[in-house]
N, C-alpha and C positions, 0 to 999 in steps of 0.2 A: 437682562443680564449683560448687554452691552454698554449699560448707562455710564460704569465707570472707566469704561475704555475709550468712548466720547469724548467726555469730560476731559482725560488726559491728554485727549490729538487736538481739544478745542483749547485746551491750558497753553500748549506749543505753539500754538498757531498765534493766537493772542501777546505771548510774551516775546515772539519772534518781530512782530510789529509794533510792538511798543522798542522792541529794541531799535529797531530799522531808524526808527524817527530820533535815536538815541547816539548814532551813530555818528554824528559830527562832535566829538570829542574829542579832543585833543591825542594828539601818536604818545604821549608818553604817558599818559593816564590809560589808554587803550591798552599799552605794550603792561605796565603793571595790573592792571587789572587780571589781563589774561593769566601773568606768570601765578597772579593769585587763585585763578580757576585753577590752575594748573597745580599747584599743592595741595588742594582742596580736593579733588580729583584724585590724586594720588592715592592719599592717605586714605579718601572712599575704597578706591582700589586696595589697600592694604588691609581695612576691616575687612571686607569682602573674603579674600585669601584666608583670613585667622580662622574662616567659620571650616576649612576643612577639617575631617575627622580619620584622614586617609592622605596626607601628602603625596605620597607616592600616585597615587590616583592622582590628583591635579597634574605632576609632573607627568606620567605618561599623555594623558591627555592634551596638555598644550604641546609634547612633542608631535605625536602623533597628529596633533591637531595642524600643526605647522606642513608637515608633509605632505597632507592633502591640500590645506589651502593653497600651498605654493603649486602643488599639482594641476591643481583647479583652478586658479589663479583668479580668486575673488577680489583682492582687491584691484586686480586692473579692471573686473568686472564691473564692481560699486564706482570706481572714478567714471568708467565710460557712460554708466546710469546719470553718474553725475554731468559728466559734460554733456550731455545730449540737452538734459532738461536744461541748461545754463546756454546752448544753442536754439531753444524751443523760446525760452523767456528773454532773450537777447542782452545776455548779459552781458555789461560794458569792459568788465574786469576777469580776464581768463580764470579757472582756479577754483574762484571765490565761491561759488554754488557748490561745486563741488567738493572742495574741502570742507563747509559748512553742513551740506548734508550727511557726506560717509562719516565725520567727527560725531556730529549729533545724535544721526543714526545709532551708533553703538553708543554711547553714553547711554540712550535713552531705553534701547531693548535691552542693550544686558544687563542682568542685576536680579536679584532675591524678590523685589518689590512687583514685578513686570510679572512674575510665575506664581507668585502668592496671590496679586490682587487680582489677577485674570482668574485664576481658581476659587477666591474667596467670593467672587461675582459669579462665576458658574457651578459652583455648587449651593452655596449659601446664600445668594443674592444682596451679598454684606459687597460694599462699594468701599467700605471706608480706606481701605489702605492705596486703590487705584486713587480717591481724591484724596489723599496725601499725596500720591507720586505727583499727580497733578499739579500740584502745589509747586512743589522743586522743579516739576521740568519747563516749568511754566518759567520762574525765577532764573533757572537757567540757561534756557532757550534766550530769552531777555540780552542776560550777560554775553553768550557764546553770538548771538545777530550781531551786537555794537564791532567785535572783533572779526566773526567769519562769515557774516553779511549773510544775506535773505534766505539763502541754499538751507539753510538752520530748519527754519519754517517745514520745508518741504518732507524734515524726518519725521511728521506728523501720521504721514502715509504708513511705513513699516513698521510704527507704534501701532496706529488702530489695528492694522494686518495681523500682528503678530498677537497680541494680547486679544484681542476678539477671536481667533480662530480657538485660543487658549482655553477662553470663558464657553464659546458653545460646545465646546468640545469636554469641559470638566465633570459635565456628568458621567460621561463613559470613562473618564479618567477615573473618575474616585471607585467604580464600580470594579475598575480592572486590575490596577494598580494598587496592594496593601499599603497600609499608613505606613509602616516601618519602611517600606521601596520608597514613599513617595521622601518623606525624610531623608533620606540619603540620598536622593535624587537632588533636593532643594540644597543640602549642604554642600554639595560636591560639585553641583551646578556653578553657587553662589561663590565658592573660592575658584573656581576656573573664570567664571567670569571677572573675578576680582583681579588678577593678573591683568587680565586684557584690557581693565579700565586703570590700572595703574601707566598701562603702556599707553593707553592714551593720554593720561594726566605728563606722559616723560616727552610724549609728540607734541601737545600743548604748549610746555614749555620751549620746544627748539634748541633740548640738549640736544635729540637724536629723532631718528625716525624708522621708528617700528611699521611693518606692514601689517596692523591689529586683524585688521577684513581676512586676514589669512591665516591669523588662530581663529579666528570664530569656528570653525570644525570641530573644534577640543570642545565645546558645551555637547555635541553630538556623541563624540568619545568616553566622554564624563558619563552620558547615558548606558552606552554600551556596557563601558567597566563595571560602572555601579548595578546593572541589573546582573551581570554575571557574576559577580561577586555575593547580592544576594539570592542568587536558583543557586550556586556551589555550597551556599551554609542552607541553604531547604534541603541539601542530600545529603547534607553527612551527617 
């Protein structure tokens, strides 16, 4: 049941080293490259959001999401994760690990794809949509190494982590959780996430910079609302 959650941390890994060896290219081919990830990204991020069926649900959630992560203060958390390993690997260029992993990391956990193919692997032992994901993060891992260097590679870790706990865990899911919960779970998920990856695609570009690692709370919140919402229509 884990096969297609491999396959996806071995697809990153792979495409982050072919990137690595890619990475003597020219600064203004690099700098348009990225701006190109970076609307590519976005507009991922913008599909993502349309799939809500509950705006207001997305919006509470990434407020609400915001609150806590600044409380909790994840993303100074994931940069320090980050700097240690870039002190561990002796990295020549402050930053760079670290920007390339917390970047990657979310691109690569949040999304429709991550929650569907881990479950379509632990319940149904169907692979097929984790080696799609594979595919893309492979592609894009690639892309995202030649600009934010090797740190990329290393979001290989919190992919297998997150998606394998998912997959062994999907038989007690399906068992627990009715199909109509799990649906509104997956939509409501997938447009909170989809915000968060639009704010990456706006950090990508270097109009602005979002502290994304500090909505990540709101897919939590997303869960919250959405089960409350449906136990309130099981009573009335």
């Amino acid at each position: 049941m884990l096969l297609g959650t491999l396959v996806n941390g071995l697809c990153i890994i792979i495409g982050s080293l072919i990137g690595k060896f890619l990475s003597r290219i020219p600064e203004k081919m690099k700098s348009t490259v990225m701006q190109g990830i970076s609307l590519v990204v976005m507009v991922l991020g913008l599909q993502m959001g349309f799939k809500s069926e509950n705006f207001l649900i997305v919006i509470l959630s990434i407020v609400i999401g915001a609150v806590l992560g600044e409380w909790w203060q994840l993303e100074e958390k994931l940069n320090s994760l980050g700097l240690w390993l870039e002190k561990k690997m002796g990295a020549s260029h402050k930053g760079n690990i670290s920007q390339g992993f917390v970047t990657a990391t979310l691109i690569f956990v949040i999304g429709a794809m991550a929650i569907i193919g881990a479950l379509d692997s632990g319940i149904r032992g169907d692979h097929q949509v984790l080696f799609t994901k594979a595919v893309i993060d492979g592609f894009t891992a690639l892309i995202l190494t030649t600009t934010l260097g090797i740190g990329v590679m290393l979001s290989f870790v919190p992919v297998v982590l997150y998606q394998g706990i998912i997959a062994l865990f999907a038989t007690q899911i399906d068992r627990i959780v009715p199909e109509e919960l799990m649906v509104m779970f997956i939509n409501e998920i997938t447009a909170t996430g989809g915000i968060m990856i639009f704010a990456i695609g706006l950090n990508l570009s270097g109009m602005i910079k979002i502290r994304v690692a500090n909505l990540l709370p709101g897919i939590l919140v997303a869960t919250v609302i959405v089960t409350g919402i449906f136990l309130f229509k099981q009573y009335l």
